[in-house]
C-alpha positions in Angstrom: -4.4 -1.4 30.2 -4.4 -4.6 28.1 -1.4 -5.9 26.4 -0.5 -4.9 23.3 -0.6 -7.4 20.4 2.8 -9.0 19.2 3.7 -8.4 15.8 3.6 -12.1 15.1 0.0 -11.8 16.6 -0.6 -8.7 14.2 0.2 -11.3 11.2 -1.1 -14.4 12.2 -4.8 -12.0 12.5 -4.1 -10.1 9.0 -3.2 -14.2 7.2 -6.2 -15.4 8.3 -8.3 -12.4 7.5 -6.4 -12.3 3.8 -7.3 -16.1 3.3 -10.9 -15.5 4.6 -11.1 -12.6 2.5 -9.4 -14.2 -0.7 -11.9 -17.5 -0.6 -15.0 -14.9 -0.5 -13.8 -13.3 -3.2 -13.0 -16.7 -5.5 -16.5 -17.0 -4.3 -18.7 -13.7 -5.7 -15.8 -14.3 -8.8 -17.0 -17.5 -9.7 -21.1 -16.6 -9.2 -20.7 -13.3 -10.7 -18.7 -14.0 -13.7 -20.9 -13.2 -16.7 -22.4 -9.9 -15.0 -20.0 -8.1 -13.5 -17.2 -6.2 -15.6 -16.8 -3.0 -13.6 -16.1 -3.3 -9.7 -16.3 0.1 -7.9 -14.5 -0.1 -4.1 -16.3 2.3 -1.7 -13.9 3.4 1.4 -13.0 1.9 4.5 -10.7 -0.9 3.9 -11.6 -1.7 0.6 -9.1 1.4 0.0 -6.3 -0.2 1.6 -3.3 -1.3 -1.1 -3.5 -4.9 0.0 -7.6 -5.1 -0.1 -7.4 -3.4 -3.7 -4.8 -6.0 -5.4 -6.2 -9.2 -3.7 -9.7 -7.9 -5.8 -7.7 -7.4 -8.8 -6.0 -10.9 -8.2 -9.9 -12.1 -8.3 -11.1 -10.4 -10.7 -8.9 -10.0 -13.4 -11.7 -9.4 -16.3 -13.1 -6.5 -14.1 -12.0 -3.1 -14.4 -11.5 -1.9 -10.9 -12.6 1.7 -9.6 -11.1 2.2 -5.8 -13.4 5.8 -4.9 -13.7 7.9 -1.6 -17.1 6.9 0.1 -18.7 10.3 -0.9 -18.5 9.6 -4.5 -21.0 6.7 -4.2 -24.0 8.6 -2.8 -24.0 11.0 -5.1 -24.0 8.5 -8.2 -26.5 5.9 -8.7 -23.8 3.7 -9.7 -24.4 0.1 -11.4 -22.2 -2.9 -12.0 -22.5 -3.3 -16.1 -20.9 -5.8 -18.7 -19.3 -4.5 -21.4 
């Protein structure tokens, strides 16, 4: 078996991701500005605590709806601005 990863290892990977993660979001912010007022997160990681405040962090305009990943096939659902 392979080594296990050090917990410095563990957080250099989850920093980088974050910043990675936290440009991309700047990004979609800044090109989706005057459309989007309603964000719905749909399972995986986009559940996670951390994932969940860094969109709020990016979208602060948006209301932000975190749902389990059956909700969204049995909705049509649409990003709308208020």
């Amino acid at each position: 078996m392979g080594r296990r990863p050090s917990h410095t290892h563990l957080a250099l990977a989850a920093e980088s991701f974050m910043r990675t993660f936290q440009q991309l979001l700047a990004q979609v912010s800044t090109e989706v500005q005057k459309y989007t007022s309603v964000l719905f997160l749909t399972g995986g990681m986009s559940l996670e605590p951390y994932v969940i405040e860094a969109v709020k962090q990016a979208f602060p305009q948006c209301d932000i709806h975190p749902v389990e990943p059956h909700w969204e096939s049995s909705m049509d659902c649409r990003c709308t601005h208020h």
